[in-house]
BAFI-100268 format. One record per residue (C-alpha): residue number from 1; x, y, z. Coordinates in steps of 0.05 Angstrom, whole numbers, plus 5000, padded with zeros to 4 digits. Example, Ala and Ser with C-alpha at 12.3 -4.5 7.8 and 13.67 -1.06 7.14 Angstrom:
2
    nr      x      y      z
     1   5246   4910   5156
     2   5273   4979   5143
END
This chain:
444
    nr      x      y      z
     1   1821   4012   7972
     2   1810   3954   7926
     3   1798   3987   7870
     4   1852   4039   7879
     5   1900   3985   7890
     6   1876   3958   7814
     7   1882   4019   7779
     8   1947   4030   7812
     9   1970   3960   7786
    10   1939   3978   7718
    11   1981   4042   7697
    12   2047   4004   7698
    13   2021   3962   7633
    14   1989   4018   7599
    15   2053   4061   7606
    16   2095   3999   7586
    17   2085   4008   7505
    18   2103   4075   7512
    19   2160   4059   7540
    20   2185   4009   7486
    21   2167   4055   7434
    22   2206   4112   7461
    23   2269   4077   7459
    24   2276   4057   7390
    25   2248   4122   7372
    26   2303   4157   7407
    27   2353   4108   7372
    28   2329   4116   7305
    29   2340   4197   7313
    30   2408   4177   7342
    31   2430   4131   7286
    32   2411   4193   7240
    33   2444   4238   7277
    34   2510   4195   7269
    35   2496   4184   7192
    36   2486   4267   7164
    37   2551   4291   7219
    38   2587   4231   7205
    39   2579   4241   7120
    40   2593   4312   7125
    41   2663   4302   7162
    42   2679   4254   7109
    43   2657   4307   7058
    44   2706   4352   7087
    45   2752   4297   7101
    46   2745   4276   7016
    47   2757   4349   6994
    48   2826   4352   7037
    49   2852   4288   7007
    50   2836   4305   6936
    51   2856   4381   6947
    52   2931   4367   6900
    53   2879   4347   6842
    54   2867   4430   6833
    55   2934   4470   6865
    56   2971   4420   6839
    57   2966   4458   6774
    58   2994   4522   6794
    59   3052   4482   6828
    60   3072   4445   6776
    61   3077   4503   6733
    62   3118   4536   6784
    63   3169   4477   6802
    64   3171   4459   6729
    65   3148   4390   6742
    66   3139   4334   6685
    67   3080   4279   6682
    68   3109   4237   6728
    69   3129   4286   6781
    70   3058   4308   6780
    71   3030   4242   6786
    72   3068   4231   6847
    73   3058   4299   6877
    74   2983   4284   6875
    75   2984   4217   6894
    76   3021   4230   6966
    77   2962   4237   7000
    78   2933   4179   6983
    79   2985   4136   7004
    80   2990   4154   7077
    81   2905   4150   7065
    82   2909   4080   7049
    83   2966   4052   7088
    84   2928   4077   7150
    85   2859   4050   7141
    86   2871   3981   7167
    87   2889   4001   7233
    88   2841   4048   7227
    89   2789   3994   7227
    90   2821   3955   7269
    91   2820   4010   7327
    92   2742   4025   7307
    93   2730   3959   7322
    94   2758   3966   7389
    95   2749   4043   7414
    96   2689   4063   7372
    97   2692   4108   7309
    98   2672   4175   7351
    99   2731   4181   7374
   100   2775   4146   7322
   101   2748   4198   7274
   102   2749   4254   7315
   103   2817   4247   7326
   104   2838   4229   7265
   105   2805   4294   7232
   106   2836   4334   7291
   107   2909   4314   7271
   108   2900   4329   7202
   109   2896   4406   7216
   110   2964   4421   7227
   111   2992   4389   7160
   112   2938   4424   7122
   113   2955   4488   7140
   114   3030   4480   7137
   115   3025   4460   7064
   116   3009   4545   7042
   117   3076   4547   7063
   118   3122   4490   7028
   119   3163   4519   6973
   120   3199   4459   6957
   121   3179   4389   6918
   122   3195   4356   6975
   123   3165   4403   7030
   124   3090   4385   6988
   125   3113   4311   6981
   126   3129   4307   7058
   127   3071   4353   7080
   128   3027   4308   7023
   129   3043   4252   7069
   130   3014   4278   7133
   131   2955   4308   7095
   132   2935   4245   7065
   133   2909   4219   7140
   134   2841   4251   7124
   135   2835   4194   7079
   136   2833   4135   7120
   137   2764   4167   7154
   138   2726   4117   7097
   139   2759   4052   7142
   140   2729   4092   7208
   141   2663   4123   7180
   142   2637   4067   7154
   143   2635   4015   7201
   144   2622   4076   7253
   145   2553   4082   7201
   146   2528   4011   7192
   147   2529   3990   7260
   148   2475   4040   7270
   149   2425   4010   7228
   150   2390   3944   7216
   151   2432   3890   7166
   152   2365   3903   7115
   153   2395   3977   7113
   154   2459   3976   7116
   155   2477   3984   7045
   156   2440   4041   7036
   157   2470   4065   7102
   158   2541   4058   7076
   159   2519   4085   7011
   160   2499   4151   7041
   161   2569   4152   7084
   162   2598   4135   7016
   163   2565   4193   6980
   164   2624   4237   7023
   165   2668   4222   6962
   166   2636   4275   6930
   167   2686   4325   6970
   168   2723   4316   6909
   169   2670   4358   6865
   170   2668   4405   6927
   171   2742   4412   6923
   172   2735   4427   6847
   173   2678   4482   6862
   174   2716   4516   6912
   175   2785   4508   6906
   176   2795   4538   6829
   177   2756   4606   6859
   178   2804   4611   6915
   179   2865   4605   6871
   180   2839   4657   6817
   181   2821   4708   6879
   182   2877   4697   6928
   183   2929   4649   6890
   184   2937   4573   6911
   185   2958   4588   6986
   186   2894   4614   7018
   187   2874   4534   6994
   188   2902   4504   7049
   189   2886   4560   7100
   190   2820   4557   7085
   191   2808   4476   7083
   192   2841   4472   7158
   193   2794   4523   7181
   194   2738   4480   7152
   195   2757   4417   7175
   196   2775   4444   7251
   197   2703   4466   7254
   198   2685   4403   7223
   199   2714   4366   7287
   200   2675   4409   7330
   201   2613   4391   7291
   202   2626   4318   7292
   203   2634   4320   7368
   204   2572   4347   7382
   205   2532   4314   7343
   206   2560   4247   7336
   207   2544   4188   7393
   208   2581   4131   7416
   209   2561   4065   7429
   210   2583   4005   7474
   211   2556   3948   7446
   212   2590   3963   7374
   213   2663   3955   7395
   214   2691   3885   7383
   215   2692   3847   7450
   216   2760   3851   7479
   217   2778   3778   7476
   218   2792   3790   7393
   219   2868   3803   7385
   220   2901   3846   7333
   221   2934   3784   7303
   222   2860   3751   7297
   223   2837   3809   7257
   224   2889   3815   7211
   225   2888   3736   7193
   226   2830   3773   7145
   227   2882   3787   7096
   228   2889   3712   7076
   229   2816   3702   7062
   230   2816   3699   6989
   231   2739   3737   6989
   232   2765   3790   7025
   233   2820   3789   6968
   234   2770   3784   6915
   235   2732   3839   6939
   236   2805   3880   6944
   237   2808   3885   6870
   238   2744   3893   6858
   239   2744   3961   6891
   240   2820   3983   6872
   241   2777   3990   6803
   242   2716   4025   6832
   243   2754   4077   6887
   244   2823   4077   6867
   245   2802   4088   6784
   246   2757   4145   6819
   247   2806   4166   6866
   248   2861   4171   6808
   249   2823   4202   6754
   250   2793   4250   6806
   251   2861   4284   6811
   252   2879   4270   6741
   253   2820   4306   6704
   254   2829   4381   6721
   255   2902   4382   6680
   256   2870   4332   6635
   257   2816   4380   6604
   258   2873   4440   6611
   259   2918   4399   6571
   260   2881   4361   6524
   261   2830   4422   6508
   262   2860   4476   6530
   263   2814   4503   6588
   264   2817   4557   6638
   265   2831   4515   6709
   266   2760   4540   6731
   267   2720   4513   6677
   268   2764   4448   6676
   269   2755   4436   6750
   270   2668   4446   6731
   271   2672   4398   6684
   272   2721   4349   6724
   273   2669   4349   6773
   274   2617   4317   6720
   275   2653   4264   6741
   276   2670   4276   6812
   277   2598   4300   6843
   278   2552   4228   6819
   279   2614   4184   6829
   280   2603   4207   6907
   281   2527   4232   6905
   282   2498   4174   6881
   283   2532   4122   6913
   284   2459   4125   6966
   285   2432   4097   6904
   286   2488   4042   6897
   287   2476   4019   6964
   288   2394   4017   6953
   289   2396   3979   6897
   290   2451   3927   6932
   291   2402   3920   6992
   292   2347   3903   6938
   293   2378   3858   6884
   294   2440   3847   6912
   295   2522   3862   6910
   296   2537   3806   6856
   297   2488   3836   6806
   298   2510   3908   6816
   299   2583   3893   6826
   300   2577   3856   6748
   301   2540   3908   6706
   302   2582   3958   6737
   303   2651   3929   6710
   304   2609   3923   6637
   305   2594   3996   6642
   306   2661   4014   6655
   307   2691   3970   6603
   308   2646   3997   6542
   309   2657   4074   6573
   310   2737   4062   6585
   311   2739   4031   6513
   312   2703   4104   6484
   313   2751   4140   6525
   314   2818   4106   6503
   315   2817   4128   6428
   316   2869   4185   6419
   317   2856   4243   6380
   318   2875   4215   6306
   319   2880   4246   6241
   320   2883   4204   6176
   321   2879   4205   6107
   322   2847   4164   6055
   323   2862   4152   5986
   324   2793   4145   5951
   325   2773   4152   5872
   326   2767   4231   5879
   327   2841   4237   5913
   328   2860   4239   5987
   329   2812   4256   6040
   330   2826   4274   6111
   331   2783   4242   6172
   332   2791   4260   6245
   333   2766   4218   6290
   334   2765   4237   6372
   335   2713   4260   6431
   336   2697   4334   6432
   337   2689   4368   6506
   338   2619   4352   6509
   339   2626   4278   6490
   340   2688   4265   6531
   341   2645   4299   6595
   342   2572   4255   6574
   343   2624   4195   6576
   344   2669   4207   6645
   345   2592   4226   6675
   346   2558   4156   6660
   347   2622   4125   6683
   348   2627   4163   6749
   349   2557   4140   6763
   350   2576   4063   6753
   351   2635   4069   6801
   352   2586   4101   6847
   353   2545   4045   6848
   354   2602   3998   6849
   355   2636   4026   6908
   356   2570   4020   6952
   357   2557   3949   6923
   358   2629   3923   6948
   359   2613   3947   7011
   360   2547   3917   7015
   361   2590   3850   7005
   362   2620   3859   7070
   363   2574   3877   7111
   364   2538   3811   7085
   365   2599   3768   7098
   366   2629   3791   7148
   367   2570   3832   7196
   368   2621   3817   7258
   369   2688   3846   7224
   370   2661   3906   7183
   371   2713   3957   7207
   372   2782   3903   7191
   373   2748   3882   7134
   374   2728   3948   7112
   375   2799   3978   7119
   376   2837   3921   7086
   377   2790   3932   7025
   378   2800   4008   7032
   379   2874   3998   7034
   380   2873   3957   6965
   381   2828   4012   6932
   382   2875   4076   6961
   383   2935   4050   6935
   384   2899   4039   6864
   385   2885   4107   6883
   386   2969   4122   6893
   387   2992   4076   6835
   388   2948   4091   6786
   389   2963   4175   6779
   390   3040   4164   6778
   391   3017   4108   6725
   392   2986   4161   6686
   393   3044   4202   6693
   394   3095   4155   6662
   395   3049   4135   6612
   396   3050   4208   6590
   397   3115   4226   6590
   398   3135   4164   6550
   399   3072   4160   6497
   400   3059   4233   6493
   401   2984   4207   6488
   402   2941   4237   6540
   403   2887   4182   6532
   404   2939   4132   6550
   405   2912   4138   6631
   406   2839   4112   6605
   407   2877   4055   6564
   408   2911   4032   6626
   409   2847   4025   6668
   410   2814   3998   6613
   411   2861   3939   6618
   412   2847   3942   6691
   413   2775   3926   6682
   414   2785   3868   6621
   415   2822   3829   6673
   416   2771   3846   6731
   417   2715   3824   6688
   418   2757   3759   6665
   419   2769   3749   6730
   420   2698   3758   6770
   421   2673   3713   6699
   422   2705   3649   6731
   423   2697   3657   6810
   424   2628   3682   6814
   425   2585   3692   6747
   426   2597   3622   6727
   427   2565   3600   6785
   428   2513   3660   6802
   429   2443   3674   6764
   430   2456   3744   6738
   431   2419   3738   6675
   432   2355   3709   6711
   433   2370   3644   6671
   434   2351   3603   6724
   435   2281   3632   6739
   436   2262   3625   6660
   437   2286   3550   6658
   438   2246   3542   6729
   439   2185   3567   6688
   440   2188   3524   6638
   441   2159   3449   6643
   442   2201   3393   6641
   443   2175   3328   6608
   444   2180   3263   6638
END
């Protein structure tokens, strides 16, 4: 009996490690679970908001619509997007983002389908408005995301979520065959098909946990004091460059190429995407690399990137002519397709990396507010997103110079980079300056 009585007592500690083992096991599958249905609904949720960027074309050419009209017609959507992603956050932090998001995409169905119908510029603006929810599911998804995972990966995490923004190159594969087949209307019918069974995915697959909602004691006036921080300011316009410049020359590019080169809307919308598909894809990699050397360092070579690329992308098509000893000589001087598409390509991969880098910033500084935080920052960088096409617009109409939109942003970033100069690489070792002066022996 002795013995039996030992062995007995003995199984309880052997089975004990397997026990422990189990559990995080069974989390880590969860938290992966959540991260692949949680991107793909903002895939879906990206390629809705960004769907004006492609049958915006055939409107405008069938309302008669100048620059500026356009601008705002695309733009719509990304207002209501941006205004909503504070309380967005806000209610993540208290409810959870399964349901936040679930509901949010669930609402958006209606409006999307309703749109094949409009026949008026106000019926799209209107409709635009209610359409434009599917963008606030960045403020929901990504705090939803990082929770899941350790602070160490939590960049990359948000990265991955992040890479959803490449619904916008989806929208630019799919949308110009559906227009050239069945004519701009089937657009909407088919993206509210898509995004209804995208709800029903999400449900399924997604989980919800407890312990990530912000303890009930934290009022809605306590969150929202995060809009006097001044970080959470700073960080505002870093990423109205890095998402709202993305955002605004997503929808811009398609009539771009089919105005300043004279494309057919499918190949304009492939190339558009150059730009599109890594400015959403590779934002993973934005988030890797902020985990491993940092946001500062990522954040600051990705405004230099986009300063030298803007600066390439300004010049206007110019013809001039020379006097010289032999008589007058003609020069032209502008970017051909492919050197215009090499250009917007190396620049959507630095405002990949700089939208998962801002984010990484948060979730550093602020591990406890991630969803407020999160949506205030979103809100700055969707209404770069709203300004900045309508910008374009007016620019057009009164220039006549198309590459007017990349002087503007080019602006943008001279003051950003001016700006992040004197409140954090004055006093941050970027350039490694500090480790080679460390190295170096100092004499008594």
């Amino acid at each position: 009996m002795a013995s039996t009585v030992s062995t007995a007592s003995a199984l309880p500690a052997r089975s004990a490690p397997t026990t422990t083992t189990a559990a995080p096991a069974s989390r880590q599958r969860q938290a992966i679970s959540v991260l692949i249905v949680s991107t793909l609904a903002f895939t879906v949720c990206f390629m809705v908001w960004m769907m004006f960027g492609v049958i915006g074309i055939p409107i405008k050419k069938a309302l008669n619509l100048n620059a500026t009209q356009f601008g705002l017609l695309t733009a719509m959507p990304v207002l209501t997007g941006s205004l909503i992603r504070v309380p967005l956050g806000i209610w993540t932090d208290r409810f959870g983002g399964r349901i936040v998001m679930a509901l949010l995409m669930a609402a958006t169905v209606p409006a999307i389908f309703l749109m094949s119908y409009a026949t008026e510029y106000w019926h799209f603006l209107t409709i635009g408005l209610f359409v434009g929810l599917a963008g606030g599911s960045f403020s929901v998804g990504t705090p939803y995301v990082a929770r899941w995972f350790p602070k160490n990966r939590q960049g990359f995490a948000m990265g991955v979520y992040g890479a959803g923004n490449s619904g916008a190159a989806v929208n630019k594969f799919l949308a110009p065959a559906i227009v050239v087949a069945f004519g701009w209307t089937m657009v909407p019918q088919v993206y509210a098909a898509v995004m209804l069974g995208t709800v029903l995915l999400f449900w399924m697959f997604s989980a919800h946990d407890p312990a990530h909602q912000v303890p009930s004691h934290v009022r809605f006036v306590d969150q929202l004091k995060m809009l006097k921080d001044p970080q959470v300011l700073k960080y505002c316009q870093y990423y109205s460059i890095v998402f709202g410049g993305y955002v605004a020359l997503s929808l811009w590019m398609v009539q771009y190429y089919v105005g300043e080169y004279g494309l057919d809307i499918r190949v304009a919308a492939l190339l558009a995407a150059c730009f599109s598909l890594p400015g959403g894809v590779l934002r993973a990699i934005g988030g890797w690399l902020s985990d491993k050397h940092g946001a500062h360092k990522i954040t600051w070579w990705v405004m230099w990137v986009s300063w030298i690329c803007l600066f390439l992308l300004s010049y206007p098509q110019t013809d001039f002519t020379v006097l010289t000893v032999n008589g007058p000589k003609s020069f032209h001087i502008g970017l051909n397709v492919v050197g215009f598409t090499a250009i917007m390509f190396v620049l959507g991969v630095a405002w990949a990396f700089g939208k998962a880098s801002v984010f990484k910033y948060i979730s550093d500084d602020y591990p406890h507010n991630i969803g407020t935080v999160s949506g205030i920052v979103g809100l700055a960088g969707g209404l770069g997103g709203f300004v900045l096409p309508i910008m374009f617009g007016a620019l057009l109409d009164l220039t006549g110079v198309r590459s007017s939109a990349f002087m503007l942003m080019y602006g943008v970033v001279w003051v950003s980079l001016i700006w992040m100069y004197f409140t954090e690489v004055r006093r941050t070792d970027v350039m490694h300056h500090t480790a080679v002066a460390a190295a170096v022996p100092v004499k008594a």
